[in-house]
C-alpha positions as CSV (number, residue, x, y, z in Angstrom):
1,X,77.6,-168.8,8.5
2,X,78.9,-171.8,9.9
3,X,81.6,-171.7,13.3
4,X,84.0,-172.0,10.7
5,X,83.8,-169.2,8.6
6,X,87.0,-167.4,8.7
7,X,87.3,-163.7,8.1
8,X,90.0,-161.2,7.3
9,X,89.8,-157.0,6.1
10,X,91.9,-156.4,4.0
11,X,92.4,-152.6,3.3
12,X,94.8,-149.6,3.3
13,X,95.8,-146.9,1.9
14,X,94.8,-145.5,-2.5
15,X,98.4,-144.6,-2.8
16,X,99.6,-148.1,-1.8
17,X,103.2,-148.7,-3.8
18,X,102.4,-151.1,-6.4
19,X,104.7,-153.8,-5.4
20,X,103.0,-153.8,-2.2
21,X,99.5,-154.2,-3.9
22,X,100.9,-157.4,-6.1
23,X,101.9,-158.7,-2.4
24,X,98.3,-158.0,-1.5
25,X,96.8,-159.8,-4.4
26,X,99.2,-162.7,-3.9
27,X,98.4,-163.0,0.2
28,X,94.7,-162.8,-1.2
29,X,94.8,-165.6,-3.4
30,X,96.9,-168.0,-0.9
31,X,93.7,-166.9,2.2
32,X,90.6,-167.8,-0.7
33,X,92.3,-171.1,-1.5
34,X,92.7,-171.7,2.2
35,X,88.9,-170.8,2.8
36,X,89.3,-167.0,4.2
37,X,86.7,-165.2,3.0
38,X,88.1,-161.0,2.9
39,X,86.1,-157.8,3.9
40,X,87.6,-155.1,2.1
41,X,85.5,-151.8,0.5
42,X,85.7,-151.7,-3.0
43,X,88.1,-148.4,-3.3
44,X,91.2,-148.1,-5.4
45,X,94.1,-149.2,-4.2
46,X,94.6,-151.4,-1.7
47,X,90.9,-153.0,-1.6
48,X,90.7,-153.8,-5.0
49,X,94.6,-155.4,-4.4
50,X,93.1,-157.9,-2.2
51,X,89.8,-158.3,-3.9
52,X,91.9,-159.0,-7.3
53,X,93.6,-161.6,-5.4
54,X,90.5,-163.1,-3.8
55,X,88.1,-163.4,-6.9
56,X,91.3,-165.6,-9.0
57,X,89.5,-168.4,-7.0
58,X,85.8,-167.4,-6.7
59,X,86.4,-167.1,-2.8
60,X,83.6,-165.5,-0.9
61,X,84.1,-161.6,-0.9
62,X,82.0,-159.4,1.3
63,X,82.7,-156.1,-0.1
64,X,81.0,-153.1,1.6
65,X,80.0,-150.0,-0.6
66,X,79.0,-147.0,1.0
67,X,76.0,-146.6,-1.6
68,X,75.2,-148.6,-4.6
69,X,77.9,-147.9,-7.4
70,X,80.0,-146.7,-6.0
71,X,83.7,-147.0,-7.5
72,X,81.8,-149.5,-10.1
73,X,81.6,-152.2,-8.0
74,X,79.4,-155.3,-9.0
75,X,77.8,-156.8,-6.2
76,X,78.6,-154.9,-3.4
77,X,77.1,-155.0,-0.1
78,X,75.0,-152.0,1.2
79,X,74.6,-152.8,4.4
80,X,70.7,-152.5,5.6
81,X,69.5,-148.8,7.2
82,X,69.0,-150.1,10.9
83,X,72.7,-151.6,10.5
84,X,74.0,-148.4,8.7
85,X,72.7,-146.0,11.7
86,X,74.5,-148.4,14.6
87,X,77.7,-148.6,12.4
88,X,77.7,-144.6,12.0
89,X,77.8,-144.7,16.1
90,X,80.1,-146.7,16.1
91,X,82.6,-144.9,13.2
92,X,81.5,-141.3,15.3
93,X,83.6,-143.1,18.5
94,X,86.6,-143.9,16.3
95,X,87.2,-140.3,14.1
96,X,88.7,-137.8,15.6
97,X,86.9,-134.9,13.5
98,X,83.2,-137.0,12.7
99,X,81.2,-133.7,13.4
100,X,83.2,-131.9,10.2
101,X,82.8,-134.3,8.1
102,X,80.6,-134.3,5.0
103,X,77.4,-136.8,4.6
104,X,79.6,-138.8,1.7
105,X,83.1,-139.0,4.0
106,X,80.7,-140.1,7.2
107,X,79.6,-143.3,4.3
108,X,82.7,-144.3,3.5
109,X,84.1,-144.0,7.4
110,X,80.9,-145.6,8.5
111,X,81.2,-148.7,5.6
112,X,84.8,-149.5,7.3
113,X,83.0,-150.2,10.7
114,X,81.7,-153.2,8.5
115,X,84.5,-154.3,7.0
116,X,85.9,-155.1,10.3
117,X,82.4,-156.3,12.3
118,X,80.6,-157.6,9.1
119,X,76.9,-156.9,8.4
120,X,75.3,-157.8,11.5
121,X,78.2,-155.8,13.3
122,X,78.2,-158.8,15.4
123,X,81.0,-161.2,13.5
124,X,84.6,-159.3,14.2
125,X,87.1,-160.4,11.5
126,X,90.0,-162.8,12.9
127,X,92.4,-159.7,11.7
128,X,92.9,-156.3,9.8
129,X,96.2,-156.6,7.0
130,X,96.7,-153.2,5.3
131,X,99.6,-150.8,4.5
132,X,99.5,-147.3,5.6
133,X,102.4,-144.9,4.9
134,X,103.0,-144.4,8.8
135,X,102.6,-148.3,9.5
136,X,100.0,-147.3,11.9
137,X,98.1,-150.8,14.0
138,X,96.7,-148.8,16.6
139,X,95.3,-145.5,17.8
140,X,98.2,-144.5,19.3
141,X,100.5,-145.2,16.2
142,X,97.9,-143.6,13.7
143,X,98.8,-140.2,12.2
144,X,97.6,-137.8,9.5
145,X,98.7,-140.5,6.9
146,X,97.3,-143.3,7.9
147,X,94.0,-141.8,6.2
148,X,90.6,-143.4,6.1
149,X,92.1,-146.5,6.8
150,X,92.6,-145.3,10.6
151,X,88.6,-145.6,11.5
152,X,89.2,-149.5,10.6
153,X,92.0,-149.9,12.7
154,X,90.8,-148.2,15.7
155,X,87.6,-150.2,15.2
156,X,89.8,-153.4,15.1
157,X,91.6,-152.3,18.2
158,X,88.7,-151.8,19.9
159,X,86.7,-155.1,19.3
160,X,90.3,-157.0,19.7
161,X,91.4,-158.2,16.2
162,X,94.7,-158.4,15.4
163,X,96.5,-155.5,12.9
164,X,99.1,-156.2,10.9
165,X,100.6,-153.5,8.4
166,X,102.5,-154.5,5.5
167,X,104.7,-151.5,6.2
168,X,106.2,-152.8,9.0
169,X,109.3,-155.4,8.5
170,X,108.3,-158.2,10.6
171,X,104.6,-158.2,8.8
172,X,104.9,-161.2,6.9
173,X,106.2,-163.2,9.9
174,X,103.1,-161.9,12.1
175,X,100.8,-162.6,9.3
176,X,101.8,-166.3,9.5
177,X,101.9,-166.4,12.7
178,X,98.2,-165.6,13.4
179,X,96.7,-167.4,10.3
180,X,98.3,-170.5,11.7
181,X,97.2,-170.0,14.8
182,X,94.2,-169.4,14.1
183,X,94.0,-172.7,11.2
184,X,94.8,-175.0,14.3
């Protein structure tokens, strides 16, 4: 990876409104052909919007899988065991209930800790766009509905990147405004 490798996660919510997932698809495309390269996990909805999106220009896609084949995705990344155990520390910090949750559900919390940190867990994203039903982009602002996509957003709080939910109004003008920023 060279200094100028940008990266963004794009995720959210399975029961995203489908003219919010064409918006998804559409950001996606206009980030590959500006050289962003999206972490997103390979689950319906939302991250396959954005990977959709992404692939129209062959852009570099790193998406995480929790175990191979899962959702029938070609090519994606399973991060290495010694990563795996650190990100699964890291995830355990960030949900509310880890201890309850099954082996599988601990996978798929514990892939998002990659999507926002990539493999090495040492490479945070530049930002985290997603849609939640609450609008949550923090901790504080997470509910209930914010789902699975909550563990990447408390992940991206804590490591500093910059959330921006497409449920909110003045997304699209944030989402600008930090990709520009951060083109300079």
């Amino acid at each position: 990876m060279s200094a100028a490798s940008r990266f963004y996660t794009g995720v959210g919510s399975r029961s995203t409104p489908p003219e919010v997932l064409r918006q998804m698809e559409r950001i996606a495309e206009r980030l590959a052909l500006r050289g962003w390269t999206l972490r997103s996990g390979g689950a319906d909805g939302a991250d396959s919007a954005f990977a959709r999106g992404a692939a129209r220009h062959a852009a570099a896609s790193d998406i995480y899988v929790p175990w191979h084949g899962f959702n029938g995705v070609a090519g994606g990344i399973v991060a290495p065991a010694e990563a795996v155990a650190q990100a699964e520390a890291i995830a355990a910090t960030a949900h509310p209930v880890w201890n309850s949750l099954t082996r599988s559900v601990k996978a798929l919390h514990t892939r998002n800790v990659f999507q926002v940190l990539g493999t090495r867990l040492d490479w945070p994203s530049d930002f985290l766009l997603c849609w939640t039903p609450d609008a949550a982009e923090s901790e504080a602002t997470s509910s209930r509905s914010t789902g699975g996509t909550r563990t990447a957003i408390v992940i991206a709080q804590r490591y500093g990147v910059p959330v921006i939910n497409l449920a909110r109004s003045d997304a699209m003008t944030r989402l600008t405004e930090t990709v520009m920023g951060l083109s300079r």
